[in-house]
N, C-alpha and C positions, 0 to 999 in steps of 0.2 A: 306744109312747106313754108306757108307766111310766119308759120311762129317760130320753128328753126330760125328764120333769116330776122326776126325782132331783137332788137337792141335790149330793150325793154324788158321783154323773157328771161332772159341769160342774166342779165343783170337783177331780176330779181330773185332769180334762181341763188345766187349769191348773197343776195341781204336774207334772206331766209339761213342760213346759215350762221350769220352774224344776230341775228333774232329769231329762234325757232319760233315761239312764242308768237308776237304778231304775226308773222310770215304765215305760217301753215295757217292759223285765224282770217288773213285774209285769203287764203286759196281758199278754204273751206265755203267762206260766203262772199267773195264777191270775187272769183273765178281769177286771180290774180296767176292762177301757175300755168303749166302748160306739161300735155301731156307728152308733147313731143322731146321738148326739152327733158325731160324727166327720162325718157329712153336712151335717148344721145348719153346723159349722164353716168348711165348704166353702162352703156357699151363702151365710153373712155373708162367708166371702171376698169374694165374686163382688160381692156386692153392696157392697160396700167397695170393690172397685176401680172399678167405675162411677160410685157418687158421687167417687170422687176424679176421673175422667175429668170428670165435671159438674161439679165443687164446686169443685175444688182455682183458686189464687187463677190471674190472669190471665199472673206473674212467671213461674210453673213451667207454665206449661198453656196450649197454643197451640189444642183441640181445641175446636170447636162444641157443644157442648151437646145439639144438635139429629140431630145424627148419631150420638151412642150410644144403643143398642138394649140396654137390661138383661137384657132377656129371653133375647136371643141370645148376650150376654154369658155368663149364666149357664149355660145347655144347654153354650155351647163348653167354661166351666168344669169342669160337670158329667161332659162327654165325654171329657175330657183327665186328668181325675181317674180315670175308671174306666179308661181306656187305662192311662195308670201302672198302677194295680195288678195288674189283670188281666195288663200286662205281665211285671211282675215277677214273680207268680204263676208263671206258665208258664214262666220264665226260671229259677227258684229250685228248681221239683219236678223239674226236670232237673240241678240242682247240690245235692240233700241239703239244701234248705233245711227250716229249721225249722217256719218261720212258716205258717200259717194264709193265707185269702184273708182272711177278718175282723181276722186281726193286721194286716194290710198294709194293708187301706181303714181302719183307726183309727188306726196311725201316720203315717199320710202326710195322714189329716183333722187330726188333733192337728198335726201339724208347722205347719200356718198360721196359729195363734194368729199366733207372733211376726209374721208380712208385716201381721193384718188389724191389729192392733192398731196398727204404726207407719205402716202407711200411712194410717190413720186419723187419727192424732196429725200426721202431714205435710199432711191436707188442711186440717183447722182450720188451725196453722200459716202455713201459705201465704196464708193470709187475710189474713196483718198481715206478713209479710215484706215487707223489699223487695230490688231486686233485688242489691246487696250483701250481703245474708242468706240469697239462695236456697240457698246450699251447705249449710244447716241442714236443710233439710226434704228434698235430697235424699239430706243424709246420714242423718237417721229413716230412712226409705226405705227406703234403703242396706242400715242395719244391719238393718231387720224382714226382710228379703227372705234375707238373708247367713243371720241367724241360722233362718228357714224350714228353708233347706236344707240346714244343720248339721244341723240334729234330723232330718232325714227320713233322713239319711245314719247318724244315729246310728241311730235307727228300726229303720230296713231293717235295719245291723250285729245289733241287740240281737235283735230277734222270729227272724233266722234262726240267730245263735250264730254269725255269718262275723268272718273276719278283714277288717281296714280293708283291704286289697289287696283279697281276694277279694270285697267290699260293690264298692269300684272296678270291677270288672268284670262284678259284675251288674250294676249301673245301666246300664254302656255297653252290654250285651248288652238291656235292658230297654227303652233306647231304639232299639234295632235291632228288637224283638218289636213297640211302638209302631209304627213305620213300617211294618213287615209286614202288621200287622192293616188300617193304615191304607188301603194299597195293596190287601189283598185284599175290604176291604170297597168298596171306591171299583170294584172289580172287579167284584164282584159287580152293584153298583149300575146300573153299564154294560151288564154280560148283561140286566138285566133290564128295562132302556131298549129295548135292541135288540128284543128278542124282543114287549115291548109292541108298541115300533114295527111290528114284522115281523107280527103278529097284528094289528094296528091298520089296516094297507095290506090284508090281508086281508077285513078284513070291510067296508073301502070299496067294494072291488076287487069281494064279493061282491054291495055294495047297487047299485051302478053297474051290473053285468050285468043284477040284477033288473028 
């Protein structure tokens, strides 16, 4: 809670944006980020991209209003944010990475300033464009998103000390650990269906005899 309410955090949350480079160099060694901030981030993501799916003008946005669910929005966020990391994590202690799992959930929180902020700046926008103009607010967009995934690349490079080859090939191995996990929890999920099921027919099977 003390770090949420720092001045200091938030604000550096921001200059790491403006310098991936230093920024992530100093989270990495001299504990400059913060994990909590790094979530908060995530969750105005989330919720930045819902009001754009509600808000944004009718020129760029063909989507019902009525059919986005924030909340589900957000958990998917929330899920897909700790996949990444956890992925990378797992991918990175098996390749001599540097980083931390707390480096990697504050770099890859910090990396979504730039998407929340332009796709923010693209819903207002969208408001008064018209449709001759739309290429304006998809190119915000564009670039918030473009530049998201520069800094997380830089991120990832800076907290583990890799080469840009070898950051390329953790990410693609990262998103292979992603799909793994995915598939072994949807696995799981399935055993555990069954066995209800098969214990469920059980204790029918037992009140029907009685």
């Amino acid at each position: 809670m003390k770090e949420l309410l720092s001045k200091d955090k938030w604000k550096y949350a921001f200059h790491t944006v403006s310098h991936p480079a230093d920024g992530f160099y100093e989270i990495r060694h001299r504990d400059r980020g913060s994990v909590a901030v790094a979530l908060c981030l995530v969750i105005l993501f989330s919720v930045t991209w819902s009001i754009n799916r509600i808000s944004a003008g009718f020129i760029v946005n063909d989507i019902d209003p009525r059919d986005v669910n924030s909340i589900s929005e957000l958990i998917t966020v929330l899920l897909f944010f700790f996949l990444i990391c956890i992925g990378n994590w797992s991918i990175t202690c098996l390749m001599d990475g540097k980083g931390r799992l707390k480096d990697i959930l504050i770099a890859v929180g910090y990396s979504t300033v730039p998407a929340t902020v332009c796709i923010l700046i693209g819903t207002i926008l969208s408001r008064f464009v018209s449709e001759d103009e739309a290429a304006f607010y998809y190119m915000i967009c564009g670039i918030g998103i473009a530049y998201t995934l520069f800094m997380m690349l830089v991120g990832i490079m800076t907290v583990h000390n890799f080469t840009l080859g070898k950051t390329l090939i953790t990410l693609f191995l990262t998103v292979v650990a992603l799909l793994l996990i995915v598939f072994i929890v949807l696995l799981i999920v399935d055993l555990v269906n069954q066995v209800y099921s098969f214990l469920h027919s059980i204790y029918q099977e037992l009140l029907f005899r009685a």
